[in-house]
C-alpha positions in Angstrom: 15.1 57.7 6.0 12.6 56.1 8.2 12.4 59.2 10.1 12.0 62.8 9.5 15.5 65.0 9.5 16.0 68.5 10.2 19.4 69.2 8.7 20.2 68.0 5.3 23.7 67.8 6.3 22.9 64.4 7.7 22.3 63.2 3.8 25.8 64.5 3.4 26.9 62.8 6.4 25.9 59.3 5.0 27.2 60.1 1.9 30.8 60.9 3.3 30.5 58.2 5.5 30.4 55.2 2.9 31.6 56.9 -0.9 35.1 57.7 -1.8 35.7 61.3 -1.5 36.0 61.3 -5.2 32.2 60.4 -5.5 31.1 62.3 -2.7 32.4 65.2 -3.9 30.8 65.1 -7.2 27.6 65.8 -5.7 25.1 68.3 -7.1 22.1 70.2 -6.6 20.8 68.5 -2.9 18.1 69.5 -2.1 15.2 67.9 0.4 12.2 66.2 0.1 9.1 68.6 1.4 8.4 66.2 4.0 11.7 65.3 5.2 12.3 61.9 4.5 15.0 62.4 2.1 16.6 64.4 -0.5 17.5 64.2 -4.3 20.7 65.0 -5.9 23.0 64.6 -9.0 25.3 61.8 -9.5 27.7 62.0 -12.5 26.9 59.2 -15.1 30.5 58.5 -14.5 30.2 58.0 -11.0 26.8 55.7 -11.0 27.3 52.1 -11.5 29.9 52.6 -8.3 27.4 54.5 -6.5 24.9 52.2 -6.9 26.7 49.2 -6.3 28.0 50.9 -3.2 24.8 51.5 -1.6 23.2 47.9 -2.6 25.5 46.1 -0.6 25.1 48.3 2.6 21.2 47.5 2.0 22.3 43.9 2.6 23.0 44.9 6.2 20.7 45.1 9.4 22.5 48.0 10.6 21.5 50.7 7.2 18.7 52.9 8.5 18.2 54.4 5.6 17.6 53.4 2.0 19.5 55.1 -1.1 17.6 54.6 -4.8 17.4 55.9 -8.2 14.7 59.0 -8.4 12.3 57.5 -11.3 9.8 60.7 -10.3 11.0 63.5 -9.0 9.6 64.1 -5.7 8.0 67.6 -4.4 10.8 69.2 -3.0 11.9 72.1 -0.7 12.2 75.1 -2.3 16.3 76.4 -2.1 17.3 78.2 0.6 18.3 81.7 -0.7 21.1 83.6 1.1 20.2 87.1 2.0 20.5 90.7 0.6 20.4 92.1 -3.1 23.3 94.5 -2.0 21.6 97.4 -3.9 23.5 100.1 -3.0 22.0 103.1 -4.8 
């Protein structure tokens, strides 16, 4: 992205938008860049050469504000949001 984002849910959003739900919902372990510019995530090998090819053509066009690329480094990235409570109960 070009622009900071506060909600990774708009990575998802992109995603939905322009994958078949097949692809899309093979998606693992998002997770944001600390600076908010973008996010990582797990593609099946299965799933990759359609993927990719996918998101090169849609780089073709004006209108794509945002870029989507292989990770070659991983990136420093937010730590995971952990959902509250042990539930220790004695």
């Amino acid at each position: 992205m070009t622009k900071a984002f506060y909600s990774i849910s708009i990575i998802y959003n992109i995603l939905t938008r322009f994958l078949p739900t097949n692809i899309s919902n093979n998606i693992k372990g998002m997770r944001t860049f600390v600076d908010n510019t973008g996010a990582c995530f797990d593609v099946s090998v299965h799933d990759m050469e359609r993927f990719e090819d996918i998101f090169k053509h849609e780089a073709g066009k004006d209108s794509a504000d945002f870029k989507v690329s292989r990770c070659l480094a991983l990136p420093e990235l937010k730590e995971e949001a952990t959902m509250g409570g042990g539930g220790g109960y004695g």
